[in-house]
Every structure is written in structure tokens, then in C-alpha cells.
LOZABA-851962 format. One line per field, with one value per residue: residue in one letter; z, x, y of N, C-alpha, C in turn; residue number from 0. Coordinates in steps of 0.1 Angstrom, whole numbers, padded with zeros to 4 digits. Atoms other than C-alpha are relative to their C-alpha. Layout:
r	c(a,...)
n.Z	c(Z,...)
n.X	c(X,...)
n.Y	c(Y,...)
ca.Z	c(Z,...)
ca.X	c(X,...)
ca.Y	c(Y,...)
c.Z	c(Z,...)
c.X	c(X,...)
c.Y	c(Y,...)
k	c(NUM,...)
This chain:
r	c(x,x,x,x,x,x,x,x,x,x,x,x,x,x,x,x,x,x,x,x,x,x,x,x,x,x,x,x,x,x,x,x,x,x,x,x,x,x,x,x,x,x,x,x,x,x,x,x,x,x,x,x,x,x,x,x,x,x,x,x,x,x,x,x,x,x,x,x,x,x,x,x,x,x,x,x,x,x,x,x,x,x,x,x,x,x,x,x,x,x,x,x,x,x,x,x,x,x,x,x,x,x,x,x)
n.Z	c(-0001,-0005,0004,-0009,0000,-0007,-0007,-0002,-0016,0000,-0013,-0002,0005,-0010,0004,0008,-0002,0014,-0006,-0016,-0006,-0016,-0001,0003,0010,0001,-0005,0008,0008,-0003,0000,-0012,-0001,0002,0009,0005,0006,0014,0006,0007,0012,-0011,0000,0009,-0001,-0013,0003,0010,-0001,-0004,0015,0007,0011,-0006,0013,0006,-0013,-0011,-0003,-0005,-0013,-0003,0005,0003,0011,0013,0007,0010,-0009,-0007,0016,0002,-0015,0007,0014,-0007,-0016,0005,0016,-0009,-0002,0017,0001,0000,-0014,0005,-0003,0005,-0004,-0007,0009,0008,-0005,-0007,0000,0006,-0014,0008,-0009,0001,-0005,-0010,0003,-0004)
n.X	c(0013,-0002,0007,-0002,0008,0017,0004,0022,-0001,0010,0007,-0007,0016,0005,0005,0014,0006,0003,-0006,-0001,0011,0003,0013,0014,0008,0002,0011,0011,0004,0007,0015,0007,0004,0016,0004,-0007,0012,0007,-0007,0005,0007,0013,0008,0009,0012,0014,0008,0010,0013,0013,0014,-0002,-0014,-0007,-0004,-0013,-0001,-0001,-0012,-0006,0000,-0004,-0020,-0005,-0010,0008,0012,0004,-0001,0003,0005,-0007,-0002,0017,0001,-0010,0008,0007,-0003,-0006,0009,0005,0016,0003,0010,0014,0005,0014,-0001,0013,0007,-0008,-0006,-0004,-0011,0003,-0006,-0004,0010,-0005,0011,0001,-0013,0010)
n.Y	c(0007,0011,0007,0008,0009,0003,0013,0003,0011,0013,0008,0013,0008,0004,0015,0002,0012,0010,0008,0007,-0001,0002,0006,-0010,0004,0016,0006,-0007,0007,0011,0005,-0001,0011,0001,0002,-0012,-0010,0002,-0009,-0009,0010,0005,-0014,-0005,0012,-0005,-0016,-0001,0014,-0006,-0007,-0014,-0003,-0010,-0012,-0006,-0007,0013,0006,-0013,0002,0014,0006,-0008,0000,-0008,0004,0007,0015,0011,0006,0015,0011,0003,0009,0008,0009,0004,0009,0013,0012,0007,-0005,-0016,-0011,-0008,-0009,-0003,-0007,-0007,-0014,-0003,-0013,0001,0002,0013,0009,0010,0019,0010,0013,0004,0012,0009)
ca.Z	c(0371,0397,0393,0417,0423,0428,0456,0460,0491,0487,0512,0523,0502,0521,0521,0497,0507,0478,0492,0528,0545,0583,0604,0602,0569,0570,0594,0577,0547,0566,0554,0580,0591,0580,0550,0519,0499,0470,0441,0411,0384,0417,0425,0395,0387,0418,0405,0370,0382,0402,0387,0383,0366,0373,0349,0340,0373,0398,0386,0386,0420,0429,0416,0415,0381,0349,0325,0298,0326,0336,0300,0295,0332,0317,0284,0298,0325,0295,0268,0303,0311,0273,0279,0265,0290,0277,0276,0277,0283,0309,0288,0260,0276,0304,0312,0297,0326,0318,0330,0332,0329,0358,0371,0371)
ca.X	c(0394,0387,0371,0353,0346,0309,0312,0280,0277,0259,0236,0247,0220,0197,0189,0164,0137,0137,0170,0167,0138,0126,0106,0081,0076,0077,0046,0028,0027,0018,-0017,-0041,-0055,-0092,-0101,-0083,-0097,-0116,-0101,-0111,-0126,-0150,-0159,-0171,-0190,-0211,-0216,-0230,-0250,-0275,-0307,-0301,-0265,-0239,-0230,-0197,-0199,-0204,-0176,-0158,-0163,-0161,-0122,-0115,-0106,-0112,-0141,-0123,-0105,-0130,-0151,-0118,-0121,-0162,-0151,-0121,-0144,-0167,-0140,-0126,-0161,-0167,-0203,-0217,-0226,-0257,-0258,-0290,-0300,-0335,-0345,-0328,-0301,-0297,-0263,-0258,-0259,-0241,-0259,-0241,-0270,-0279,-0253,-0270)
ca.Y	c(-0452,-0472,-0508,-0524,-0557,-0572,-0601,-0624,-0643,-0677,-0689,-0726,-0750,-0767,-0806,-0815,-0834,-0860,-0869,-0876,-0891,-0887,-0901,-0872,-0877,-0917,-0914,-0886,-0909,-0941,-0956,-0956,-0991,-1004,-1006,-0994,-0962,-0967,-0964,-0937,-0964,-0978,-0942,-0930,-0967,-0957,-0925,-0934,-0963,-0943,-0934,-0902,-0907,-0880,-0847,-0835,-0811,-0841,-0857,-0825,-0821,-0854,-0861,-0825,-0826,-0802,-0806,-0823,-0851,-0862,-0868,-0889,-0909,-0914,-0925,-0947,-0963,-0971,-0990,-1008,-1023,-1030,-1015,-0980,-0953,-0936,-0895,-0880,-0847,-0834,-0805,-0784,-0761,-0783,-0803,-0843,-0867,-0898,-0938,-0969,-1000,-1010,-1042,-1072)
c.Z	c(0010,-0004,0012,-0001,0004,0004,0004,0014,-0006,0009,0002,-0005,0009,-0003,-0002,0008,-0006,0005,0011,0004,0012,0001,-0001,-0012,-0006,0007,-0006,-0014,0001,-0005,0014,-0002,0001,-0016,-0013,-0012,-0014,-0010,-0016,-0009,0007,0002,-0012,-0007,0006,-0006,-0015,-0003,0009,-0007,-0002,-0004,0011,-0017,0005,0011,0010,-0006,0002,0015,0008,0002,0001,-0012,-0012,-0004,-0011,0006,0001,-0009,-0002,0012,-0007,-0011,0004,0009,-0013,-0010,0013,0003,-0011,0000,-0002,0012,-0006,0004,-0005,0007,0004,-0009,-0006,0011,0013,-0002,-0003,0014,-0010,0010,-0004,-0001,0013,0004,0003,-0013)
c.X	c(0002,-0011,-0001,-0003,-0012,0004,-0012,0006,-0012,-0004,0007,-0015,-0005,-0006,-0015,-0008,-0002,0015,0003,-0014,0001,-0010,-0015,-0009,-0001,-0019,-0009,-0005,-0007,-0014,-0007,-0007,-0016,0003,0005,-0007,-0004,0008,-0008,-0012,-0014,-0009,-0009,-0010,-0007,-0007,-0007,-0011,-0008,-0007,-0002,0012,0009,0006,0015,0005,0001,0011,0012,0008,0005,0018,0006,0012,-0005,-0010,0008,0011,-0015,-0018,0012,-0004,-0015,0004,0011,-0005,-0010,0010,0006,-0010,-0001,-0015,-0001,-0005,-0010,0002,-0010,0001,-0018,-0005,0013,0005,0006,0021,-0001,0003,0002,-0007,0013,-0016,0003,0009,-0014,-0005)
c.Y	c(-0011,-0013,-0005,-0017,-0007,-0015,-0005,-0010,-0009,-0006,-0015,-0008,-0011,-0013,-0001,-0010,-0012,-0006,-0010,-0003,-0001,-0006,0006,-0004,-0013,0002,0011,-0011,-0014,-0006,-0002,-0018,0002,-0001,0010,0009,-0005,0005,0009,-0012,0000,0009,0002,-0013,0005,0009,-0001,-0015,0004,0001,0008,0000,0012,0009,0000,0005,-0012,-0005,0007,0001,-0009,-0006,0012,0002,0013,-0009,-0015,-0016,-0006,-0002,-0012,-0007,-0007,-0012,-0010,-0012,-0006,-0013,-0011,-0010,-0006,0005,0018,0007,0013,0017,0008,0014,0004,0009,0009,0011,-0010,-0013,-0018,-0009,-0015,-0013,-0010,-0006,-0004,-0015,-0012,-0011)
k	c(0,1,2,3,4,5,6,7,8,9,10,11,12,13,14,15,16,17,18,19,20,21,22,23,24,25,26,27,28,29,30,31,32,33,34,35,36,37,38,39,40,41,42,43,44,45,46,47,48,49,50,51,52,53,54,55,56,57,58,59,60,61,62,63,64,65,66,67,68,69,70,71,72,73,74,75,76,77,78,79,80,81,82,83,84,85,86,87,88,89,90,91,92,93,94,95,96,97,98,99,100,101,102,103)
């Protein structure tokens, strides 16, 4: 009987990026000068202090988040002001838009 043996060849592993950094990816990350971005909390303020509010989908969209994120970001944004955010619904069937009171 013969036996053979099974040799493996191993590629040579390749430097992680989490290791090393370049300049490429120093200036890809850089912040851009002006004004710095809004951040999520501010956003969605805006968005349920209109007078038409914003639904579940708008904020969706908005943050690109699932449905039941971004009910917590809602309810989160409501126990941080200390103020309730009212959901009401246009006609049966349709979808709950959430209000903040107007600031002021």
C-alpha cells in the first residue's frame, strides 16, 4: 500500500488593516471643514416638530434604520427632553405620525 501525503501550501497573510494605517486612509477619514454634521437626536427633533410630524417610514428612511430602531430613537428622544411626543393617527388604517409640541 502506498500512502501519500496531502501538502497544503499557505498563501503568505496579508497586513490587516486595523493594524497599520496610511495616509489614504488618514485622509479618507479626515472631517471636511465648515460646519460640523448634525447630529441624530437634532435630526429627528426637526423631524417631529413640523406640523405634519414624521411616521415610523420617515424616520426609517431618514437614519436608515429598521422599524423597531427607530420607535426606540422616538421614545429615547422623548424621556431625554422630559416631554411626551403625541401619536395620532389621520384615518383608521393609516400609519401613526409622531409631534413633538411646538418649542417655545
Amino acid at each position: 500500500m502506498s500512502t501519500k501525503t496531502k501538502t497544503t501550501t499557505s498563501k503568505p497573510k496579508e497586513k490587516s488593516k486595523a493594524t497599520g494605517k496610511t495616509a489614504t486612509t488618514t485622509k479618507a477619514r479626515a472631517k471636511p471643514a465648515g460646519q460640523p454634521k448634525p447630529k441624530r437626536a437634532d435630526q429627528l427633533t426637526a423631524m417631529l416638530r413640523r406640523p405634519e410630524g414624521a411616521t415610523i417610514a420617515q424616520v426609517q428612511e431618514a437614519f436608515g434604520i429598521l422599524p423597531h430602531s427607530a420607535r426606540a430613537q422616538i421614545s429615547m428622544l422623548g424621556k431625554k427632553l422630559g416631554t411626551k411626543i403625541d401619536a395620532s393617527r389621520a384615518a383608521k388604517g393609516e400609519p401613526l405620525t409622531y409631534r413633538l409640541p411646538a418649542a417655545g
